[in-house]
C-alpha positions in Angstrom: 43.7 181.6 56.9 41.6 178.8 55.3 40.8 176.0 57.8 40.5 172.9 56.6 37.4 170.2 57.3 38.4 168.4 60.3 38.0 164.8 58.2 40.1 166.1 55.9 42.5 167.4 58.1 42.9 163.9 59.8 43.3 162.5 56.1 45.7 165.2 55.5 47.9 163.5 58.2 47.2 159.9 58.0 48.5 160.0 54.2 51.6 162.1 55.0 52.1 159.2 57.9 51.3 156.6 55.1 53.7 158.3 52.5 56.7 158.6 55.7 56.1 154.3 55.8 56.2 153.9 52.4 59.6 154.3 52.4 61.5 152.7 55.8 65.3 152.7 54.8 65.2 156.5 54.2 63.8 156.9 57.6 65.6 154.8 59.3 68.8 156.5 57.4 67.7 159.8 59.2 67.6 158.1 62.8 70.7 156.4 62.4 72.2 159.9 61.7 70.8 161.4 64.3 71.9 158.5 66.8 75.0 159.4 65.4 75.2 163.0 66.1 73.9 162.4 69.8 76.1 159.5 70.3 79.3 162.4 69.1 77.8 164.9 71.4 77.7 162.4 74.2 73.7 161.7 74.6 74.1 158.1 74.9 70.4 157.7 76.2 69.2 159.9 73.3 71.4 158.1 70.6 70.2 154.5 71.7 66.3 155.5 71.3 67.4 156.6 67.5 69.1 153.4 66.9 65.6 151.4 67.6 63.7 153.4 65.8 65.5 152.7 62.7 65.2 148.8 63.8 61.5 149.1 63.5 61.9 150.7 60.1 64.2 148.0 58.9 64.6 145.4 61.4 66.9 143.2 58.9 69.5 146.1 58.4 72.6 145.3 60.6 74.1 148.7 60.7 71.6 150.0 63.3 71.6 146.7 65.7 75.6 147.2 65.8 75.0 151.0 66.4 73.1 150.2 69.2 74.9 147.2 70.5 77.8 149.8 70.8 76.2 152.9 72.2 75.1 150.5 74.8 78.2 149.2 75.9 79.2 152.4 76.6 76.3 153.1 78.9 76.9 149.6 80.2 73.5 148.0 79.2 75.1 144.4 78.6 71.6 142.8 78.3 71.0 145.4 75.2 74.4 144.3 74.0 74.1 140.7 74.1 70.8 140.9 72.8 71.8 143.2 69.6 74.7 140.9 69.1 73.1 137.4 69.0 70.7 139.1 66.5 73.3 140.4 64.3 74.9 137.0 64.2 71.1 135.9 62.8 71.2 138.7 60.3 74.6 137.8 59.4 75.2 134.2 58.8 77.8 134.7 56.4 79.6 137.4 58.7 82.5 135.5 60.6 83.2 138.1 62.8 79.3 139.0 64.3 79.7 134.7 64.4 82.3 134.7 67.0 81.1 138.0 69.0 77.6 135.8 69.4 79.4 133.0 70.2 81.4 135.0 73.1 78.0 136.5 74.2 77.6 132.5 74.9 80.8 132.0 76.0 80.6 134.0 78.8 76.9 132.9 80.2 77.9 128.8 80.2 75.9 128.4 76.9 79.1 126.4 75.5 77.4 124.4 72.7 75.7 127.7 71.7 79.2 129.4 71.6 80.1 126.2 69.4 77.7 126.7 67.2 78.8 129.8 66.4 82.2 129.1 66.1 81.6 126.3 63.6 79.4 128.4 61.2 82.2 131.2 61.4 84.9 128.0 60.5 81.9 127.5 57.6 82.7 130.4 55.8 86.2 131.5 56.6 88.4 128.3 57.9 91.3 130.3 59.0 89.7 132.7 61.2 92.0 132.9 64.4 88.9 133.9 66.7 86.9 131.4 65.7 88.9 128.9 66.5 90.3 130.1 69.9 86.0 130.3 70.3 85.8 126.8 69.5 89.0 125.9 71.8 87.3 127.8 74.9 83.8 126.4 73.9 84.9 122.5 74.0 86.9 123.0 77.1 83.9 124.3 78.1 81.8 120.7 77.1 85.1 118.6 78.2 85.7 117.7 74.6 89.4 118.1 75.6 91.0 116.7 73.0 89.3 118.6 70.3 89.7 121.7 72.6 93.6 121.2 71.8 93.3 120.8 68.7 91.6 124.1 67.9 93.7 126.1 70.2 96.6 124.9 68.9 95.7 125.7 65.5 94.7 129.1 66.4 98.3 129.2 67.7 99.4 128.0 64.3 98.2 130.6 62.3 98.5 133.4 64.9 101.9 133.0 66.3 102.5 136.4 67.3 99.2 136.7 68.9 98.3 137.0 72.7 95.0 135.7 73.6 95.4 131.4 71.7 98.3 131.0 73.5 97.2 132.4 76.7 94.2 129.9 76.1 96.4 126.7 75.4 98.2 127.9 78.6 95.1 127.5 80.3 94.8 123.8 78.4 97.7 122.8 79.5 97.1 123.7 83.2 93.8 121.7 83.7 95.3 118.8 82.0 98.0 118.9 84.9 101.2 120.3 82.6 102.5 123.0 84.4 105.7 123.6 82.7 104.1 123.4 79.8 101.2 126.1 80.4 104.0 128.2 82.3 106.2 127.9 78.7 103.1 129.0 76.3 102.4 132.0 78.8 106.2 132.9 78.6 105.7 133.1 74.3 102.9 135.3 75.0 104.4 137.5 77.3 107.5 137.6 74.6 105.1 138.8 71.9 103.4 141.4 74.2 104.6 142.1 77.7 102.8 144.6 78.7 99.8 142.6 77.8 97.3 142.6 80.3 95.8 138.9 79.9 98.9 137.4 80.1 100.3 139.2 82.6 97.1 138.3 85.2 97.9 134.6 83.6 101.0 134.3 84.7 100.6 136.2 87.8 98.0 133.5 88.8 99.8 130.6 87.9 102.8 131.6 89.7 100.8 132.2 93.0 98.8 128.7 92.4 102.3 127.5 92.5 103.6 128.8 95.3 105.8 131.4 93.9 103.6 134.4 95.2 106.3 136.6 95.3 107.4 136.3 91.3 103.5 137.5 90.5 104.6 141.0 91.7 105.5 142.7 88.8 103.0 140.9 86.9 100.1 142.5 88.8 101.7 145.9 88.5 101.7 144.9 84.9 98.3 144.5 84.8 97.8 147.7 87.2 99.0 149.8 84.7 97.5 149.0 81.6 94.4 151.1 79.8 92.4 147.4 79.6 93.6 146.2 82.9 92.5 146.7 86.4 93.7 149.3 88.6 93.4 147.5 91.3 94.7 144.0 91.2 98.0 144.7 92.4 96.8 145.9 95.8 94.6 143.1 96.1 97.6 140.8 95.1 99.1 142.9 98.6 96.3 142.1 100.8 96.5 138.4 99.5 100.1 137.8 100.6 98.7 140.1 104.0 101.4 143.0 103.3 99.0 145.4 104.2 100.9 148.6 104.7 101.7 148.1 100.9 98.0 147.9 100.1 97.2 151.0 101.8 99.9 152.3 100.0 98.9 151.7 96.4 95.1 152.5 97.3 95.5 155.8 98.5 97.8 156.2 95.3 94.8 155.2 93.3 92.1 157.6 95.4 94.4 161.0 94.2 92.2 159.8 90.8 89.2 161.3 90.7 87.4 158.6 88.7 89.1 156.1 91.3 88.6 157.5 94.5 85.4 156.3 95.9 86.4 153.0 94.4 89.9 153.0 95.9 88.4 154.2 99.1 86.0 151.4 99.5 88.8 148.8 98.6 90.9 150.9 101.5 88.5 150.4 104.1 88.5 146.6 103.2 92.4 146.3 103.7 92.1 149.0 107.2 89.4 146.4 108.5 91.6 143.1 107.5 94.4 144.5 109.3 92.3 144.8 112.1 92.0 148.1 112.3 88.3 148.8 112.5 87.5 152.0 113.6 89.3 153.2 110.6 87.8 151.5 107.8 84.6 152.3 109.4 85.4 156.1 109.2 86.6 155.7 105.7 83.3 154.2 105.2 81.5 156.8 106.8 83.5 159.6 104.7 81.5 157.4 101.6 78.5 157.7 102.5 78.4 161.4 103.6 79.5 161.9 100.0 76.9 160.0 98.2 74.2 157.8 100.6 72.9 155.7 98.0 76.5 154.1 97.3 75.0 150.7 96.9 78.0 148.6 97.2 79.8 150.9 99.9 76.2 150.4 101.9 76.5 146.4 101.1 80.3 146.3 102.0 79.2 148.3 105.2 76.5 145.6 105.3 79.8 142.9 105.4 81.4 144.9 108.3 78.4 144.4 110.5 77.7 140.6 109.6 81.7 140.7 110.3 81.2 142.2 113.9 78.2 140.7 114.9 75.4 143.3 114.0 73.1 141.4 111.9 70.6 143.9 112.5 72.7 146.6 111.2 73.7 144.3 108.6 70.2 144.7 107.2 69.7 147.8 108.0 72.4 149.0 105.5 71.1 145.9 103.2 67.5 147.6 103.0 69.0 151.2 102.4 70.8 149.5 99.8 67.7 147.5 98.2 65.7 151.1 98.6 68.4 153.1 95.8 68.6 149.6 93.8 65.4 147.4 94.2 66.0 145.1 91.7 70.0 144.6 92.8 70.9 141.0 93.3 74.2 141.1 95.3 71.8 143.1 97.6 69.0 140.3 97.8 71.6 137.6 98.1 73.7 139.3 101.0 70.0 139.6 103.0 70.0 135.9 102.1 73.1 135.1 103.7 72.4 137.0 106.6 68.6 135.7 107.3 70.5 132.0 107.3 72.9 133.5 109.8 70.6 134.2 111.7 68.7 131.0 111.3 65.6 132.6 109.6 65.3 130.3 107.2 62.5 131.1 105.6 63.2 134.5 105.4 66.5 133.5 103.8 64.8 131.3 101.3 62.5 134.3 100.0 65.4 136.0 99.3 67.4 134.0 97.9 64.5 132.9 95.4 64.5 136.7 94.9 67.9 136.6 93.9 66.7 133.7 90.7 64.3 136.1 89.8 66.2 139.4 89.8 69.1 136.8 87.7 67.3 133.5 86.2 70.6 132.3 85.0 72.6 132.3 88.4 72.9 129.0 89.9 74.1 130.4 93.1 70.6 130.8 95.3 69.3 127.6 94.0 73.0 126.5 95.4 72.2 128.2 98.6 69.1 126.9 99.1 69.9 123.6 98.4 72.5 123.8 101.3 69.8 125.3 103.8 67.1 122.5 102.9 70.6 120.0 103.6 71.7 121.6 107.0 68.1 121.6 108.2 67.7 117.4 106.7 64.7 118.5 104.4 66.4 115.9 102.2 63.7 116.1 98.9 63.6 119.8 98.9 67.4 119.8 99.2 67.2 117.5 96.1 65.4 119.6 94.0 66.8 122.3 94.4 69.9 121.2 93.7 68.8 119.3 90.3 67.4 122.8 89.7 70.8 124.8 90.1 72.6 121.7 87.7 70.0 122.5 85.2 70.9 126.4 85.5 74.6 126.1 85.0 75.1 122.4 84.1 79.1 123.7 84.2 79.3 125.0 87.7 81.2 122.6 90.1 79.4 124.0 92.6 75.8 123.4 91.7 77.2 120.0 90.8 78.9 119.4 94.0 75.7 120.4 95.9 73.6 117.7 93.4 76.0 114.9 94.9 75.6 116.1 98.6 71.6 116.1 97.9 71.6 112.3 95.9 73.7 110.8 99.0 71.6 112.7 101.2 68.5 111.2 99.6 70.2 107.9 99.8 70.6 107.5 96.0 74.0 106.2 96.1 74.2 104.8 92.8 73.6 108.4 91.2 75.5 110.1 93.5 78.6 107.8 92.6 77.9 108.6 88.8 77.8 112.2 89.4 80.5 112.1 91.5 82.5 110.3 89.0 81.8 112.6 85.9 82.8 115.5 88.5 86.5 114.0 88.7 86.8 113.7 85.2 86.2 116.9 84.5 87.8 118.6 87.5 90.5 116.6 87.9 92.0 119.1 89.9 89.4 119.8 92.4 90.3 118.6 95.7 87.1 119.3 97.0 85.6 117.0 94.3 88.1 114.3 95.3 87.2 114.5 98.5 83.7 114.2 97.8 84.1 111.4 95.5 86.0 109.3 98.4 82.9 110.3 100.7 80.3 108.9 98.5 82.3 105.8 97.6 83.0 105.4 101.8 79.0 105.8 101.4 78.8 103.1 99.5 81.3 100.6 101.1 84.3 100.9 98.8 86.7 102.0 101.1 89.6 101.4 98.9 87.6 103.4 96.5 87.2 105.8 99.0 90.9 105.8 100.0 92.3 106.7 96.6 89.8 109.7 96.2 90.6 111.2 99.6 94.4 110.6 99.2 94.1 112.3 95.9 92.0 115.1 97.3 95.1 115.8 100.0 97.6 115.6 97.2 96.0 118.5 95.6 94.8 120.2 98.7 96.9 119.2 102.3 94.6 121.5 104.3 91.7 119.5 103.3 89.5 119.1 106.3 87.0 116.9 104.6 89.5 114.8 103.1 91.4 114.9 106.3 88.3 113.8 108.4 86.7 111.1 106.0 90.4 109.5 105.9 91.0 109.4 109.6 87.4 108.1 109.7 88.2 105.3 107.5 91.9 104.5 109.8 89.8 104.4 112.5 87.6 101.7 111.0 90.2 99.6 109.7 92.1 99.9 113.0 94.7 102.1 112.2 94.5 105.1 114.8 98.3 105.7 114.4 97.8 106.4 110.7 94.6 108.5 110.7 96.6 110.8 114.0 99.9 111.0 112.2 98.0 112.6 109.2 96.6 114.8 111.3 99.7 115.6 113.5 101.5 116.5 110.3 98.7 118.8 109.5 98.7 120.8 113.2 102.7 120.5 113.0 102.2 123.4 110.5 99.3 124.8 111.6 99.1 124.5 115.8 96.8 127.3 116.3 93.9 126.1 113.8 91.1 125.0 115.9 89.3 123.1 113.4 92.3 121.0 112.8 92.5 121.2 116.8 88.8 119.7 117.3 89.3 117.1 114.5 92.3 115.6 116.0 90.8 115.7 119.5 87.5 113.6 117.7 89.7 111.1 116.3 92.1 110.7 119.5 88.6 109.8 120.9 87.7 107.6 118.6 91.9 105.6 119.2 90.5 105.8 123.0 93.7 108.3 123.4 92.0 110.8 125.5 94.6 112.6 127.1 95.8 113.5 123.5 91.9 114.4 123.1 91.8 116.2 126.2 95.1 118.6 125.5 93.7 119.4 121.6 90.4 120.5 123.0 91.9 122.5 126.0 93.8 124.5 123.0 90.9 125.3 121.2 89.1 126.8 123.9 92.3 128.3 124.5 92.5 130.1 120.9 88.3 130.5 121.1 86.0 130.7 123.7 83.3 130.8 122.1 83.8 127.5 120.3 80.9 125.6 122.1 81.4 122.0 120.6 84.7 122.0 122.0 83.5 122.8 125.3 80.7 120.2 124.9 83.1 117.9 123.6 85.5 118.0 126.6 82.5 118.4 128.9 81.4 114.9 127.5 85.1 113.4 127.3 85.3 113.9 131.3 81.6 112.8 132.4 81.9 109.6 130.4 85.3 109.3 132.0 84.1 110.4 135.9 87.0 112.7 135.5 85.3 115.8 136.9 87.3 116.6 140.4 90.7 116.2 138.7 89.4 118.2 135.1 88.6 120.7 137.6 91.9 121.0 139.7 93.6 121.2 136.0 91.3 124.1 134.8 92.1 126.1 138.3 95.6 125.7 137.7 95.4 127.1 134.4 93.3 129.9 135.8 95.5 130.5 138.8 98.3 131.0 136.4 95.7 133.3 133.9 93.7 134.7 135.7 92.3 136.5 133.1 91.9 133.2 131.0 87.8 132.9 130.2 88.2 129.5 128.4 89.9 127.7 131.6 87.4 129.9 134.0 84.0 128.7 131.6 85.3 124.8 131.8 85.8 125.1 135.9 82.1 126.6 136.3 80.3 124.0 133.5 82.3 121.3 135.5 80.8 122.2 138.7 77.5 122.6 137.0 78.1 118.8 136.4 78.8 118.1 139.8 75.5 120.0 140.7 77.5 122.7 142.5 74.8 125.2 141.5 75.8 127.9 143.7 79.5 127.9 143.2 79.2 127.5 139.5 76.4 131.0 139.1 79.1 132.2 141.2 82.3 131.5 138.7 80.3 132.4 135.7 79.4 135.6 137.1 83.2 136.3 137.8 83.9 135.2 134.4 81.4 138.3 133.5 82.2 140.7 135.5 85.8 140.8 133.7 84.3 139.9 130.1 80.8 140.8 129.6 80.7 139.4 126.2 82.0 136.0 126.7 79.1 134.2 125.0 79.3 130.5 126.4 79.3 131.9 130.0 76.7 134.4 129.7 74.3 131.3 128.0 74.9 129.3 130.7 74.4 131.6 133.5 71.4 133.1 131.9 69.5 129.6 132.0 70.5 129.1 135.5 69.2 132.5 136.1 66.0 131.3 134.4 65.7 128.2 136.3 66.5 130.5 139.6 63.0 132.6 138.0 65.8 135.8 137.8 64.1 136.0 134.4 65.1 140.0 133.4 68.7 139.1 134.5 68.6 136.0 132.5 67.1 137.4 129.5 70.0 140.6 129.5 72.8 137.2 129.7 71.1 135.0 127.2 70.7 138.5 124.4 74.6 138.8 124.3 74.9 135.3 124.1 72.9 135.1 120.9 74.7 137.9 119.5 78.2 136.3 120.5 77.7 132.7 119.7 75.9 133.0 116.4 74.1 130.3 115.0 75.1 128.5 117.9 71.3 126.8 118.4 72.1 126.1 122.2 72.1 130.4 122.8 68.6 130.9 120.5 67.4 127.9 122.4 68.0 129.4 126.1 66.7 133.0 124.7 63.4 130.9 123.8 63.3 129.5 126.9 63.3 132.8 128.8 60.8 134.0 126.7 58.6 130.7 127.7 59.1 131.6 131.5 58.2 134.7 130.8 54.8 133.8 129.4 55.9 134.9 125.8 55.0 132.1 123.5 55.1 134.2 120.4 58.5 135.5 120.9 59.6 132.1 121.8 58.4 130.1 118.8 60.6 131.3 115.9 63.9 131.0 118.2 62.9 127.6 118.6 62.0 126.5 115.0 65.6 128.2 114.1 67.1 125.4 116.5 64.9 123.2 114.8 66.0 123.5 111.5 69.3 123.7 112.5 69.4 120.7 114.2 66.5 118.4 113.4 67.2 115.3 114.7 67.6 116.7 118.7 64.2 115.9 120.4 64.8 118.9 123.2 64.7 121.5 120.6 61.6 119.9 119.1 60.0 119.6 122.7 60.7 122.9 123.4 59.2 124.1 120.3 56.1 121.9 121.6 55.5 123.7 124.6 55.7 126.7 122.7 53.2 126.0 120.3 50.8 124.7 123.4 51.6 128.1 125.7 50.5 130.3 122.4 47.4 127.9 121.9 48.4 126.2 118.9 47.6 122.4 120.0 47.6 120.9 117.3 50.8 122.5 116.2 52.0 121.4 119.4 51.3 117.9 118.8 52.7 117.4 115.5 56.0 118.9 117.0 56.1 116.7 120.0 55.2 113.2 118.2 58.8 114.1 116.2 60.3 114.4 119.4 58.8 111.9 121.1 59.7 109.1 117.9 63.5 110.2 118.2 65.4 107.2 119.4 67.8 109.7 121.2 67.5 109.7 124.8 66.7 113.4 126.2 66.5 115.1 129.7 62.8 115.7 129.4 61.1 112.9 127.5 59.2 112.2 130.3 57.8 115.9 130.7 56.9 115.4 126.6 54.9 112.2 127.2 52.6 113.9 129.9 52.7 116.8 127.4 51.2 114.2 124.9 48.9 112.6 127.4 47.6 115.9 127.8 47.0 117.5 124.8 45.5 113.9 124.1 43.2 114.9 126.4 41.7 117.7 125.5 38.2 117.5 123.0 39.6 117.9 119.9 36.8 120.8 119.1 38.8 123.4 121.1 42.3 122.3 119.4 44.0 124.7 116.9 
């Protein structure tokens, strides 16, 4: 065999290689066929890396980008199908149909005057197109041009008649301008021309639950159930909506005896097992999961739920880690560890994640949202602000991230905006009660309490259960002198609902505010009843009966209630914080650890036991008590704020400090929390630290137990050479 030169050989190649290039549409001929014949055989991977090498032969030719864009959506690669789709719209201007499919790309991430665009140059060439028009309907509703909105869906309906998906979107015209009967009327011709059609089934479905027919959705859901391009599992979650549980069991184990349902069915089952309170169930169904397939990543995050549900935050992230390990880049998972770090008041920690979350999904407005409201509960007001103009700027359509913007502006004091924003809200969620109710709090904010009035009213039109509108009114009665008013609202409310403690605690705040404390004094006695764990109604009664000197006869009335209940920790808890009041040290350690013996989880007793313990130096007994009350009261600051103390006595600055800068950030403006944090900082050796802390606290105007023990604190740290401070 002759060898060739090894220069020659090279030149050999290079020119067969030149001679392949100069001819790109026959090359990229052969890889579309061979995408073809691996997309036939099922290589969906294999057919996809043909497809793009015949777009770098011929990156104008269409055929290839649509190739791919559909190969892809069977492999579910949506950010390969949007892309290949907006890019076939560019190669085909003239092409009505890649038009609207761009437009829908647009449609469905908030880009409405993108999805416009498209619409209008598919109108350009073909007038009469049906989807362009219901494109251009959907994409002004979506810009609040509503009038125009109509008038495209309405001619889509005009040339379509017969056709589904215009008239289903008029419907949904009809209900956001307020026309019930009117949407309900369009969904009925829909359902006439198709009524097994999934869309308009789930339609009217929702409408007639919004409206409280519930029970005439039924066979709507099982509509939608049933069909190939519906969703097999609506109609039990329809069931667990309306609480019939037994009947959601039902159709879920139905839908495990699939094969390509069951694990899907299975997690949904342990969902409706745990709702119905039975817990050790779903938890083995759960369990069965994950010996099947450990790296389940939602069964791990819904077991993640569970946990957060029963109070294992620990676990929580446990299962949330396992998660992040199969899926690193999995946003439900970051945002879930998010949720959970603000739980636990780790704010920071909650904030990295959460800004992992807009980097694992840049067009989600939701962790700009949540950190918004984090920078808001802890009163960092600017960084509250901007974060929130950052989630408007993300999804300028979300009501959300422009709900948050108005909580941020009358945070910051910028009334004038917030009123604006507010304002352009209303009109374009007319229907929001939560809107409404917002509105009527930022024109209270800005003295225009008949202003105010109308929005809240409004917002309890829409929405009876309102708390916020419920609250801000009675706050507004109260101020005009109308106490009979702003109770009877809330009487009405309780009538319905007697067992809802925040309704409970709301009525007994404004029966305070009327001076009608007995009326105060049996709401809050109710809520403890219901919860025991609800520490501002303890604090709140606790507060009611100091100011009034009531604390001998609250007592007698508490060991009535316990006489008759023995087994009743709400009454016992008030009888042993009462005699705490009265300085009855003794007999009160002595009631809360009767109270414990019985329930060793009731969290309010076992915090306040735990500092008495502390004060008592029983500081391994106190620290056992004030660990189950953490984990039982939640982000009740007052438990993290004991457990920090604890660690103080124990000489553990370290462990103390973060415990206290959660109760910090929680509550800001309470000086005790801030001197706390103070002593911390000085015990660990952080002076200067210390200082900083302590001049906030000291600067509050609120009076607190130990102000006096901060100032010598101050005086000194003052004195120490400020070479050695750190």
């Amino acid at each position: 065999m002759t060898l060739l030169p090894r220069s020659l050989g090279v030149f050999v190649v290079m020119a067969l290689a030149t001679g392949c290039s100069h001819d790109p549409e026959r090359a990229a001929k052969r890889f579309v066929a061979n995408g073809d014949r691996y997309a036939t055989a099922g290589q969906l991977k294999d057919a996809a890396i043909e497809y793009r090498n015949a777009i770098q032969q011929t990156p104008g030719a269409v055929e290839p980008h649509a190739k791919l864009a559909a190969v892809s959506a069977r492999t579910s690669d949506v950010a390969t199908v949007v892309r290949e789709l907006i890019q076939i719209a560019e190669l085909a201007p003239t092409d009505p149909a890649a038009q609207v499919q761009a437009g829908s790309v647009y449609l469905l991430a908030g880009r409405f005057a993108d999805a416009r665009e498209r619409a209008e140059a598919a109108l350009r060439v073909k007038g009469d197109d049906v989807a362009a028009h219901l494109l251009l309907g959907q994409a002004l509703a979506g810009l609040h041009d509503a009038k125009r909105s109509e008038a495209s869906l309405r001619e889509a309906v005009r040339l379509a008649p017969d056709a589904v998906e215009p008239r289903v979107a008029l419907a949904s015209h009809e209900w956001t301008a307020g026309r019930a009967s009117s949407a309900e009327a369009e969904l009925r011709r829909a359902l006439q021309a198709d009524a097994t059609h999934p869309l308009a089934n789930r339609a009217m479905a929702l409408l007639y639950t919004v409206t409280g027919r519930a029970a005439r959705a039924e066979s709507h859901w099982k509509a939608v159930a049933v069909s190939p391009s519906g969703d097999p599992f609506v109609l039990a979650d329809y069931y667990l909506s309306q609480r019939r549980f037994a009947d959601a069991e039902a159709e879920l184990r139905e839908r495990a005896a699939t094969s390509s349902l069951r694990d899907a069915a299975q997690a949904r089952l342990a969902a409706v097992l745990y709702a119905r309170g039975e817990k050790p169930q779903a938890r083995h169904e759960l369990t069965a999961l994950l010996a099947r397939d450990a790296a389940n990543v939602p069964v791990l995050l819904l077991k993640a739920r569970f946990d957060v549900a029963d109070g294992k935050p620990d676990d929580a992230l446990a299962s949330i880690e396992a998660a992040k390990a199969v899926t690193p880049a999995s946003p439900d998972a970051a945002f879930l560890e998010g949720q959970v770090q603000a739980l636990l008041g780790n704010t920071q920690k909650a904030i990295d994640a959460f800004e992992e979350v807009g980097g694992l999904n840049p067009s989600s407005a939701a962790p700009a949202i949540a950190i918004a409201n984090i920078r808001l509960q802890s009163e960092d007001r600017a960084s509250a602000l901007e974060w929130a103009e950052r989630a408007r700027k993300t999804q300028p359509d979300s009501l959300e991230a422009r709900s948050v913007l108005v909580r941020a502006l009358t945070a910051n004091r910028l009334l004038d905006r917030a009123l604006e924003e507010a304002s352009a809200c209303a009109d374009e969620w007319p229907r929001s009660a939560a809107i409404q109710a917002q509105l009527g709090q930022v024109r209270a904010a800005k003295g225009d309490a008949a202003g105010a009035r109308q929005a809240l009213t409004a917002a309890l039109a829409l929405e009876p259960s309102s708390m916020l509108a419920l609250g801000a009114l009675a706050q507004l009665d109260l101020a005009d002198h109308r106490p009979r008013e702003a109770q009877a609202r809330i009487d009405a409310r309780l009538h319905d609902h007697p067992d809802s403690v925040p309704l409970l605690v709301l009525s007994a705040r404004t029966a305070i505010g009327a001076g009608a404390s007995a009326k105060a004094e049996a709401a809050l006695k109710r809520a403890i009843e219901i919860d025991t764990t609800n520490m501002p109604a303890f604090e709140l009664l606790g507060q009611m009966y100091i100011r009034e000197g009531r604390l001998d006869a609250a007592r007698e009335q508490f060991e009535a209630v316990a006489s008759r209940d023995p087994r009743s920790v709400g009454a016992r808890t008030m009888i042993a914080m009462l005699l705490e009041a009265q300085q009855r040290r003794a007999d009160a350690i002595r009631t809360y650890e009767a109270i414990l013996a019985v329930h060793p989880a009731a969290g309010v007793a076992a915090n306040n036991l735990a500092w008495l313990y502390a004060e008592d130096d029983r500081l391994d007994e106190a620290l056992q008590l004030a660990v189950v009350a953490k984990q039982e009261l939640g982000r009740m600051p007052n438990a993290r704020d004991t457990l920090g103390w604890i660690y103080l006595r124990k000489k553990q600055p370290l462990d103390a400090i973060p415990l206290f800068a959660q109760c910090t950030d929680a509550q800001p403006e309470n000086p005790t929390y801030s001197y706390h944090l103070a002593v911390a900082y000085k015990d660990a050796g952080y002076t200067a630290k210390a200082r900083e802390v302590l001049a906030a606290a000291l600067a509050s105007s609120r009076p607190f137990p130990a102000r006096d023990h901060a100032v010598q604190l101050m005086e000194r740290i003052d004195t120490e050479p400020t070479a050695i401070r750190r």
